[in-house]
C-alpha positions in Angstrom: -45.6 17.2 -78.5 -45.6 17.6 -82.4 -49.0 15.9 -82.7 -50.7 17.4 -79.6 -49.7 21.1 -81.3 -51.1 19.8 -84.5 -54.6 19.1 -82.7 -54.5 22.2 -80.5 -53.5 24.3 -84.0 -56.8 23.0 -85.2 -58.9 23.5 -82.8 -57.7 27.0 -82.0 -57.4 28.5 -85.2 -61.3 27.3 -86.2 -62.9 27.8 -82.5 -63.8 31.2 -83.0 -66.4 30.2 -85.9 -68.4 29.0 -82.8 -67.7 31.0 -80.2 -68.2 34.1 -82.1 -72.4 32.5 -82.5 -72.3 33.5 -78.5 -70.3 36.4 -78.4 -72.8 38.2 -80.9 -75.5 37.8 -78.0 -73.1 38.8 -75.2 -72.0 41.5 -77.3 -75.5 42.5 -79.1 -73.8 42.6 -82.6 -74.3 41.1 -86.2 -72.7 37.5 -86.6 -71.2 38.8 -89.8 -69.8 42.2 -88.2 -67.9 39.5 -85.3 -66.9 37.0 -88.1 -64.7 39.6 -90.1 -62.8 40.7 -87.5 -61.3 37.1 -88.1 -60.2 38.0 -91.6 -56.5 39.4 -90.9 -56.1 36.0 -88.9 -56.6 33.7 -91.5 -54.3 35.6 -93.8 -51.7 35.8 -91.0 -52.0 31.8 -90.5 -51.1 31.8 -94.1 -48.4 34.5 -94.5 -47.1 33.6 -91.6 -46.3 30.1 -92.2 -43.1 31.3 -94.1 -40.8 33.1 -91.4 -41.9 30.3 -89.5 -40.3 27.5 -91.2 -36.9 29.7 -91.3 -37.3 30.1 -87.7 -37.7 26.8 -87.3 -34.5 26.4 -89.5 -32.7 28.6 -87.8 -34.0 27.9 -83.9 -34.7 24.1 -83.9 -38.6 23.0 -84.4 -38.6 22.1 -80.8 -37.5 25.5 -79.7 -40.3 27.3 -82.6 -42.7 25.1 -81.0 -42.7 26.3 -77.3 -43.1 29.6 -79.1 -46.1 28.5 -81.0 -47.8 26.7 -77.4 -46.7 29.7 -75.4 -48.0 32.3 -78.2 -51.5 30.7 -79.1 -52.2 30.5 -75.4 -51.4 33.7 -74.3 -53.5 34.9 -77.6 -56.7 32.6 -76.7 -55.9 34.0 -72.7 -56.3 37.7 -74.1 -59.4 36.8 -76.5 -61.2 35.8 -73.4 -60.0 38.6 -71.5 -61.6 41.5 -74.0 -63.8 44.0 -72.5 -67.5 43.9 -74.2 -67.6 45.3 -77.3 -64.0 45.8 -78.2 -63.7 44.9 -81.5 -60.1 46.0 -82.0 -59.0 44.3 -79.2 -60.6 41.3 -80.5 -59.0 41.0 -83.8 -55.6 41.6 -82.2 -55.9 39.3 -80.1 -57.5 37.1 -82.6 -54.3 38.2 -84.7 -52.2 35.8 -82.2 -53.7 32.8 -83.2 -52.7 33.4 -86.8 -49.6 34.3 -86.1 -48.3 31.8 -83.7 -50.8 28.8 -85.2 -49.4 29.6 -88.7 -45.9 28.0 -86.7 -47.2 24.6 -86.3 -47.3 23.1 -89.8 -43.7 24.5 -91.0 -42.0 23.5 -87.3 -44.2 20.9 -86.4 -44.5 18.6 -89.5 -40.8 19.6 -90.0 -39.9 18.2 -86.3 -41.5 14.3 -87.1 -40.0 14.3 -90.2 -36.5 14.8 -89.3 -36.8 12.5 -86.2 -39.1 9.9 -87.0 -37.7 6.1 -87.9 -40.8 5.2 -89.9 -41.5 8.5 -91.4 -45.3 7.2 -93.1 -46.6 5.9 -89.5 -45.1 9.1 -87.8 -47.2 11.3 -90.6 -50.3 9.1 -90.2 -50.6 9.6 -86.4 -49.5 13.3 -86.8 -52.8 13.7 -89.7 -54.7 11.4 -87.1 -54.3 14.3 -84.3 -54.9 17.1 -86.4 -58.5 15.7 -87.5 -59.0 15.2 -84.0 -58.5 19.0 -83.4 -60.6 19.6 -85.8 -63.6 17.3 -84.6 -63.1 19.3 -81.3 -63.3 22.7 -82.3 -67.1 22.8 -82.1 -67.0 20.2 -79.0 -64.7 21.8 -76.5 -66.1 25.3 -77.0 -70.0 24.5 -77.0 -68.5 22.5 -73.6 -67.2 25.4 -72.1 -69.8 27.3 -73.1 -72.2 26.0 -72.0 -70.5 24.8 -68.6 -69.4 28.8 -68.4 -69.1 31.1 -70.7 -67.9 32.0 -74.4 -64.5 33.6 -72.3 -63.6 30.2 -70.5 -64.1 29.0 -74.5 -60.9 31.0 -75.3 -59.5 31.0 -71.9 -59.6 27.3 -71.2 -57.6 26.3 -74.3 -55.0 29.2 -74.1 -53.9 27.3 -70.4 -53.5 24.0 -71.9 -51.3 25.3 -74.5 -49.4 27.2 -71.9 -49.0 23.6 -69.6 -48.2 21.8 -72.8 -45.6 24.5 -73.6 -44.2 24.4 -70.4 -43.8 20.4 -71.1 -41.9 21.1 -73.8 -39.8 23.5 -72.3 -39.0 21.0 -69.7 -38.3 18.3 -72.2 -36.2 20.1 -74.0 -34.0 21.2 -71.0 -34.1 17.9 -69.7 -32.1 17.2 -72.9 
């Protein structure tokens, strides 16, 4: 679960860069104008990354992790659900992903390295996943894309995250 959060963090906190090339057509607005509203997000994936590592310490990383699946998809979910042209809505939604992807590294990385055996190999696979979401996050969105639309590009993501958080939670009541 650590690593598949690692690649869906990627992927889901750089998508927008290529969605937002569609959703200046659909909208009829200025790449640039689109591409700022991303700003507060990447400060909030940075700032962020701090209360999550004590809620992590506080909460168990398996616990901050549901919250991280369960947060970025409902954020993605709401990015593809924004009316045309509603920038504010946008960036708050787009807000989300900041927030709740700033969770993975502290939680996540955290997780593997106080349950892993072989702590190196455990790292290595972790890194490995990571890239991968970050080889995807051009991939999956031009897919869906193209296949649909540039809201199935958020919308599509933000359900896999809820199933995979679901997972979770079911591992970690399984006990």
């Amino acid at each position: 679960f650590s690593s598949i959060g690692h690649a869906l963090m990627h992927m889901m906190t750089a998508f927008y860069a290529v969605i937002v090339l569609t959703l200046a057509v659909a909208w009829d607005m200025p790449v640039e104008s689109l591409l700022e509203l991303y700003a507060p997000a990447a400060v909030l994936l940075g700032i962020m990354s701090l209360p999550a590592g004590w809620l992590s310490d506080r909460i168990g990383a398996p616990l901050t992790m549901v919250i991280m699946f369960f947060g970025l998809g409902i954020s993605s979910i709401l990015c593809g659900l924004v009316p045309k042209g509603d920038t504010l809505m946008l960036s708050v939604a787009l807000c989300g992903l900041g927030v709740f992807g700033a969770i993975y590294h502290s939680a996540g990385i955290g997780w593997i390295i106080r349950t892993a055996r072989e702590q190196g190999h455990a790292m290595g696979v972790n890194g490995l996943w990571g890239s991968a979401g970050l080889a995807l996050y051009g991939i999956v969105p031009g897919v869906l894309i193209t296949l649909a639309s540039w809201r199935a590009a958020f919308i599509v993501p933000g359900i896999v995250c809820l199933i995979v958080g679901l997972g979770l939670t079911w591992e970690i009541r399984r006990g």
